[in-house]
ROKOL-435115 format. One record per residue (C-alpha): residue number from 0; residue in one letter; x, y, z. Coordinates in steps of 0.05 Angstrom, whole numbers, plus 5000, padded with zeros to 4 digits. Layout:
<rs>
<r NUM,'A',<X,Y,Z>>;
...
</rs>
This chain:
<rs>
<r 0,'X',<7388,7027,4918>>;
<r 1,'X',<7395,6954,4957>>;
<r 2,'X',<7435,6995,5014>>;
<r 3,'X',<7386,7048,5023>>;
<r 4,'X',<7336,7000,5027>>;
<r 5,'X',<7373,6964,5083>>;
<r 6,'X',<7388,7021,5119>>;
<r 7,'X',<7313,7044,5121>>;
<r 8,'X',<7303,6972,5149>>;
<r 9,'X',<7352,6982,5210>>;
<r 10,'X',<7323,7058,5215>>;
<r 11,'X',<7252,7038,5214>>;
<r 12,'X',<7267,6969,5273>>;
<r 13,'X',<7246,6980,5338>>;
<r 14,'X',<7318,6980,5375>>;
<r 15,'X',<7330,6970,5457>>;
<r 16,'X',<7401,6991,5475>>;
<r 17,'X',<7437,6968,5536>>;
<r 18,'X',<7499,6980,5563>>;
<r 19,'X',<7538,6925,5604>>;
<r 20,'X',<7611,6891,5609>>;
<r 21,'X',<7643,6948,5573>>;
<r 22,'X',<7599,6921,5509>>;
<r 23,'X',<7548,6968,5477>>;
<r 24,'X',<7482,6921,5461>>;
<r 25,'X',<7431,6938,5409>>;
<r 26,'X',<7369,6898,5396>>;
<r 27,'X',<7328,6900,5337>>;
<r 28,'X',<7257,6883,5325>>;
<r 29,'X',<7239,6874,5256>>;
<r 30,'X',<7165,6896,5224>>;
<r 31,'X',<7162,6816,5193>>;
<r 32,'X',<7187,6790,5269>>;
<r 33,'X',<7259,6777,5256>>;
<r 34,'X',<7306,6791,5313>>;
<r 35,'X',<7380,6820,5309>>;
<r 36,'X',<7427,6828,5372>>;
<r 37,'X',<7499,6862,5362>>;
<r 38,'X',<7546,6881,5415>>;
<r 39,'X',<7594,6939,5401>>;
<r 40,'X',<7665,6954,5441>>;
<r 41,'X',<7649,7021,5475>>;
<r 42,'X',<7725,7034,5472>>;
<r 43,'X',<7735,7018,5394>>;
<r 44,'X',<7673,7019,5368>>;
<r 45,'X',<7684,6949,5330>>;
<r 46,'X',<7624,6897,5322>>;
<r 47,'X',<7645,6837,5373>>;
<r 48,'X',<7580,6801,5365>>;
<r 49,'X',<7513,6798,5314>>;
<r 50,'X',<7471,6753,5317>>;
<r 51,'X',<7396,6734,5285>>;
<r 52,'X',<7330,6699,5305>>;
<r 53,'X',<7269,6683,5257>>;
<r 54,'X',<7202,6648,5281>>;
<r 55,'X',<7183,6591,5255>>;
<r 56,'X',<7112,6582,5204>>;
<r 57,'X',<7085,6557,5278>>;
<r 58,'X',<7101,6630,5310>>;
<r 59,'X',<7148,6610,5359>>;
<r 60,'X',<7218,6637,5369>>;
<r 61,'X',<7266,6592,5335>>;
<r 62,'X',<7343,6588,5364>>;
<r 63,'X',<7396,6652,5357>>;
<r 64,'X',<7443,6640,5289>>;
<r 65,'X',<7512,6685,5304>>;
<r 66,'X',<7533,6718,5242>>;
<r 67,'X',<7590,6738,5280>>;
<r 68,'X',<7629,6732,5344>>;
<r 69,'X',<7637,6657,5368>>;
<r 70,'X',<7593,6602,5352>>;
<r 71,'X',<7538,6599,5408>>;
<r 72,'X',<7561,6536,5458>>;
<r 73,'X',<7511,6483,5455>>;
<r 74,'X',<7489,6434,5509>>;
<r 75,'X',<7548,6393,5520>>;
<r 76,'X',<7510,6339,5584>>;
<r 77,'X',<7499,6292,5536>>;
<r 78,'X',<7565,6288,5493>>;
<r 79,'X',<7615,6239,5532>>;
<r 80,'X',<7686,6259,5532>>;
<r 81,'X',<7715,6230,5469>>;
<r 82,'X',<7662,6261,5423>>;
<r 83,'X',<7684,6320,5460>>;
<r 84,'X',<7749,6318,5440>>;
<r 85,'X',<7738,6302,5368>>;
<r 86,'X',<7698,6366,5364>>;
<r 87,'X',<7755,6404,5390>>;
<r 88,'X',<7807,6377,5327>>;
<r 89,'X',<7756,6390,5276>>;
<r 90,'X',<7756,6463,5238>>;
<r 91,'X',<7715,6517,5267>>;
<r 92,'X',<7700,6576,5225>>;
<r 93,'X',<7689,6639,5256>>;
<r 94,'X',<7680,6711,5242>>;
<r 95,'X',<7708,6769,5273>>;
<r 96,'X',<7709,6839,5230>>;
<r 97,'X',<7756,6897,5238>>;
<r 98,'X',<7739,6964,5227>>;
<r 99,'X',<7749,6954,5143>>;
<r 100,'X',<7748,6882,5130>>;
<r 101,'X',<7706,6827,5133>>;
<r 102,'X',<7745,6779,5172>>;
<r 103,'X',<7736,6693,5190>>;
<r 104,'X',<7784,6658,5228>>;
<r 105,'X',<7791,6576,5211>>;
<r 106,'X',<7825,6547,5273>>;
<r 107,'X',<7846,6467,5272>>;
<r 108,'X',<7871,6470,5208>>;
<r 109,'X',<7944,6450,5214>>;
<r 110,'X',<7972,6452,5138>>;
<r 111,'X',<8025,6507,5105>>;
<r 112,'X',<7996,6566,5077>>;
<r 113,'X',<8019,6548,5012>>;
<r 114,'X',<7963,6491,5011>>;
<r 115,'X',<7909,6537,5016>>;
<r 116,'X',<7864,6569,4954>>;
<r 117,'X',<7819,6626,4978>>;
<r 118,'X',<7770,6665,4921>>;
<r 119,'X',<7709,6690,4916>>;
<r 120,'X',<7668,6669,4867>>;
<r 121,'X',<7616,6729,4845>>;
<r 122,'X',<7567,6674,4807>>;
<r 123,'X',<7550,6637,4873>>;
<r 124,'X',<7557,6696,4914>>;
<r 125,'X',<7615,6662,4964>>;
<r 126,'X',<7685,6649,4992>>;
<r 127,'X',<7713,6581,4967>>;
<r 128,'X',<7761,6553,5007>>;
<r 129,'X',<7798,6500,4990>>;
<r 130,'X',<7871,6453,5002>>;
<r 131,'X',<7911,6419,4944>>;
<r 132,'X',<7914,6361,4985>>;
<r 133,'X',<7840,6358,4985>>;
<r 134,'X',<7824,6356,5067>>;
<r 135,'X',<7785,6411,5065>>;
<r 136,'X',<7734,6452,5034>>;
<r 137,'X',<7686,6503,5053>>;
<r 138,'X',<7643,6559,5019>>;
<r 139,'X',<7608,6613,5060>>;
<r 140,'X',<7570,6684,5046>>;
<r 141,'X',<7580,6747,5070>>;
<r 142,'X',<7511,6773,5091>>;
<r 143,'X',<7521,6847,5093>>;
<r 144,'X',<7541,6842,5008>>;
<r 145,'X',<7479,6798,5000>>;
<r 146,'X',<7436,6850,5048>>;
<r 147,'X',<7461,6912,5005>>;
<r 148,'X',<7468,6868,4937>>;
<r 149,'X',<7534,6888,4933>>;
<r 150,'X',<7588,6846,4879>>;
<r 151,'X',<7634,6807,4908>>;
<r 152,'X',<7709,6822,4882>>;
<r 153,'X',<7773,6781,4885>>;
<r 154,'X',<7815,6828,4894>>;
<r 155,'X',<7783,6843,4961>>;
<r 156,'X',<7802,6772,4990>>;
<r 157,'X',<7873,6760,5019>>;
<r 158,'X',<7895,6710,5073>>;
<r 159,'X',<7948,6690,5115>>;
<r 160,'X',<7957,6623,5158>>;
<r 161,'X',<7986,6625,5227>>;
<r 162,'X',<7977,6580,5286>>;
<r 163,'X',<7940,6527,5258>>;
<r 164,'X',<7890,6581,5227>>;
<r 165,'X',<7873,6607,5175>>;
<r 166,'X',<7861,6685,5164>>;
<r 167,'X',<7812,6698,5107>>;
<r 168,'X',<7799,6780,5105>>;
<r 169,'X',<7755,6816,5051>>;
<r 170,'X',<7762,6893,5046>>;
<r 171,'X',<7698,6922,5065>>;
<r 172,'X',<7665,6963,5000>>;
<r 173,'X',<7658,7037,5010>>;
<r 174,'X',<7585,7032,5018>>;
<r 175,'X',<7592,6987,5070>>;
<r 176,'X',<7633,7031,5111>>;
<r 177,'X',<7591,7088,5094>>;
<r 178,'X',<7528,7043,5118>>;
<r 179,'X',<7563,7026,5186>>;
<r 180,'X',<7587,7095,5203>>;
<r 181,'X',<7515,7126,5193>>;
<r 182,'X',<7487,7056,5228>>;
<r 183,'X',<7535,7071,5289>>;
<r 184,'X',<7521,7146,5299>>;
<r 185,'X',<7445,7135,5312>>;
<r 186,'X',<7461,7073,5348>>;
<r 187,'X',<7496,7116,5394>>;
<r 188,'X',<7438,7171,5403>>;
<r 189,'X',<7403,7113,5431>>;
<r 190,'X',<7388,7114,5508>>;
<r 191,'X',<7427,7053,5538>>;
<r 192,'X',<7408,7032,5602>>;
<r 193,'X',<7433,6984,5650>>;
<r 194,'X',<7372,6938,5648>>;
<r 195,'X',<7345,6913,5593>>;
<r 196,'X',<7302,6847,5560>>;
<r 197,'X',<7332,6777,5556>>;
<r 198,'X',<7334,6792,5489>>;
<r 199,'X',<7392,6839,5492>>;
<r 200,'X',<7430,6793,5527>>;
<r 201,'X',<7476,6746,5499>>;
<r 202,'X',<7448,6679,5500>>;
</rs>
């Protein structure tokens, strides 16, 4: 019932496609004013980018949140150099999906694999993440189960650390996939133009 009634929200947003840099890029207009912006490979088809803007109780447009693709860059004039490079050690959480997982890449983490504890924990609705030598922990959502109100399973969650970082994936549900195939075929019926709003535009 919960994914019919969030496909029936994507089919009933007012969407602006545009086509640019090899990237397919859909815009959505939701009826309460919420704004969603994804960018599709045209070549593979895979999500690269989706990201979400809500007005604040004032009306105006508040700042783009990415959901996935790379954290948005923010203004940098006033940071001096050696905050700069602290940033740059920390861990930085990502997400980037394949075609049938769910997938989040933690770079700067520089530990063996055999440190690491990754579950999901159905209760709070999250991935735990966590070290035995207690340096780092981090829980996170995955939107799209929480959309479709969708259980989250452990046996859907495996990992691998290379690289300094850390590969968390988590097997997409069948529904999901069903959802994204049907979402992608009208998404392609769209019209996409070589112009379109700011809006459409990565920020």
């Amino acid at each position: 019932m919960a994914v019919q009634n969030w496909t029936d929200i994507l089919k009933s947003s007012k969407k602006t496609a545009l086509i640019s840099d090899g990237k397919r890029k859909i815009h959505y207009l939701f009826t309460d004013g919420k704004e969603m912006s994804e960018e599709y490979d045209l070549k593979t088809d895979e999500l690269i980018v989706r990201k979400w803007r809500h007005k604040s109780t004032l009306g105006d447009q508040g700042p783009w949140q990415v959901e996935v693709g790379e954290p948005l860059a923010g203004p940098d004039t006033s940071l001096d150099s050696e905050v700069i490079k602290e940033n740059c050690s920390n861990p930085v959480l990502m997400r980037k999906d394949t075609k049938n997982s769910f997938q989040w890449r933690i770079r700067n983490l520089p530990f063996p694999k055999d440190v690491f504890s990754v579950s999901a924990e159905p209760s709070d609705r999250c991935i735990v993440v966590k070290t035995s030598n207690k340096k780092y922990y981090k829980k996170f959502n995955i939107p799209d189960l929480d959309r479709n109100e969708l259980l989250l399973e452990n046996s859907a969650v495996n990992f691998s650390h290379a690289n300094n970082t850390l590969i968390i994936s988590y097997k997409k549900p069948k529904e999901i996939l069903t959802l994204e195939q049907e979402l992608l075929k009208e998404l392609k019926k769209l019209k996409g133009t070589d112009e379109g709003d700011v809006d459409c535009k990565t920020q």
